[in-house]
C-alpha positions as CSV (number, residue, x, y, z in Angstrom):
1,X,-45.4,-52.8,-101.2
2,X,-47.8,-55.7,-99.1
3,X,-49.5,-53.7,-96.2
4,X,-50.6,-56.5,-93.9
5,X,-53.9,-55.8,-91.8
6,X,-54.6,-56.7,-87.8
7,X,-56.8,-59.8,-89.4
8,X,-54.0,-61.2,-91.6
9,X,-52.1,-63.1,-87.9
10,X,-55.3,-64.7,-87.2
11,X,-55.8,-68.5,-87.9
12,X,-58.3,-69.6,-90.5
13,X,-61.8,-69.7,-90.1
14,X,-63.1,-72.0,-87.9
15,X,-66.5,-73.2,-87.5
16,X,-68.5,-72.6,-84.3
17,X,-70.8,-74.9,-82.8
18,X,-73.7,-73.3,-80.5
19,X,-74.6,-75.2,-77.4
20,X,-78.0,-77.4,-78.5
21,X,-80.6,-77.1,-75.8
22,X,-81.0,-79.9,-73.9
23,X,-83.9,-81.4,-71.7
24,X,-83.5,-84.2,-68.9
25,X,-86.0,-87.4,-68.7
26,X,-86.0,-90.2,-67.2
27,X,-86.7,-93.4,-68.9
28,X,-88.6,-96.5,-66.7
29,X,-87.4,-100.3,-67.8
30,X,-90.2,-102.8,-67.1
31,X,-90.2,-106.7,-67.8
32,X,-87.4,-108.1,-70.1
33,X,-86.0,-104.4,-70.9
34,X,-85.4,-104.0,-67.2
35,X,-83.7,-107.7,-67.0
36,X,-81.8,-106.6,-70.1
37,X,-80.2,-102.8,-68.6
38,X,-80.6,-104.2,-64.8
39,X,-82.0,-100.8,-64.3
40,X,-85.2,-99.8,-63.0
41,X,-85.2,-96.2,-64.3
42,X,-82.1,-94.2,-66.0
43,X,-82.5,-90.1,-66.3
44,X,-80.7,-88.8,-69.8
45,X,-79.7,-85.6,-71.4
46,X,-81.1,-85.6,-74.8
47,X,-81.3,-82.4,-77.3
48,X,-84.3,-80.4,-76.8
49,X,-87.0,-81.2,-79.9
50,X,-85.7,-84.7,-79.6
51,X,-88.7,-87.7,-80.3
52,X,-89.3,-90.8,-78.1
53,X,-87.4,-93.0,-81.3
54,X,-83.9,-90.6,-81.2
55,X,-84.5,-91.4,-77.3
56,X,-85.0,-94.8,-77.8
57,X,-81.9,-94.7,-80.3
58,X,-79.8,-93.4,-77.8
59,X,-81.1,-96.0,-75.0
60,X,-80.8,-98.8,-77.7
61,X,-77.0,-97.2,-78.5
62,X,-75.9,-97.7,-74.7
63,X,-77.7,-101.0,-74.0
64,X,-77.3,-102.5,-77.6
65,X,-78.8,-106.1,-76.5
66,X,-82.1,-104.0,-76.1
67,X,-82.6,-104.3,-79.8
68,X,-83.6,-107.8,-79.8
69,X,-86.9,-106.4,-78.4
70,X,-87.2,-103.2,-80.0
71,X,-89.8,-104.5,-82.4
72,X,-92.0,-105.5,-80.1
73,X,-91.9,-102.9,-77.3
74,X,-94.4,-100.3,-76.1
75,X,-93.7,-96.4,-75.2
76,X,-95.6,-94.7,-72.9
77,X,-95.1,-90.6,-72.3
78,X,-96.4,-89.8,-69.0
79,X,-98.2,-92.5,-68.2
80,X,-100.1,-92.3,-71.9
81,X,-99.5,-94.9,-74.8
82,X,-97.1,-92.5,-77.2
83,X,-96.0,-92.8,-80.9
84,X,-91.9,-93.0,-81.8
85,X,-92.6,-89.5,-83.0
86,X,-93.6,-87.6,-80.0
87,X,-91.3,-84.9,-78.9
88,X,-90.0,-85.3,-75.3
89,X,-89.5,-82.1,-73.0
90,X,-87.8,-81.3,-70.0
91,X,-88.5,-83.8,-67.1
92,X,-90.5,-86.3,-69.0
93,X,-90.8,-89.9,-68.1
94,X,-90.9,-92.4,-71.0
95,X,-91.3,-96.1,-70.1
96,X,-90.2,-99.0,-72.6
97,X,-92.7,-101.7,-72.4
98,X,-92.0,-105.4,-74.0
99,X,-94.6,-107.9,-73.9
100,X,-95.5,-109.4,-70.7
101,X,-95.5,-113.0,-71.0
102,X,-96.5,-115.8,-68.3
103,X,-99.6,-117.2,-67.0
């Protein structure tokens, strides 16, 4: 005789994805990146212990002629010269900076 238990109608296992923190910043465009995105300044959702590079990856991922530049560019945390591995929190502002050129 099969004795069926209250768990045996259930569906399989399925896996559970927690909610990722998130923070909002806002990223400044200046010289050629501006002309590139036509944007002065665009605020983003990224996960919370994200760097300035995953942010730049996902700016780079929605304006993908932005990577022409890339290797020369300049980030800037607040106001500060920053490193691509710098962790960004909640209402940050980081600025991509190309190389000014003209005379």
């Amino acid at each position: 005789m099969e004795v069926k238990t209250e768990g045996d109608n259930l569906p399989a296992a399925t896996t559970v994805v927690k909610d990722v923190p998130s923070v909002q910043i806002k990223v400044l465009f200046f010289a050629k990146a501006r002309d590139i995105t036509g944007l002065n300044e665009l605020s983003m959702e990224v996960s919370s212990g994200s760097t300035t590079q995953d942010c730049l990856n996902k700016v780079v991922a929605k304006f993908p002629s932005l990577d022409e530049i890339r290797h020369c560019i300049v980030l800037a945390l607040n106001e500060e010269y920053t490193t691509e591995s710098a962790v960004v929190k909640e209402k940050d502002e980081l600025a991509i900076i190309p190389p000014i050129s003209g005379g």
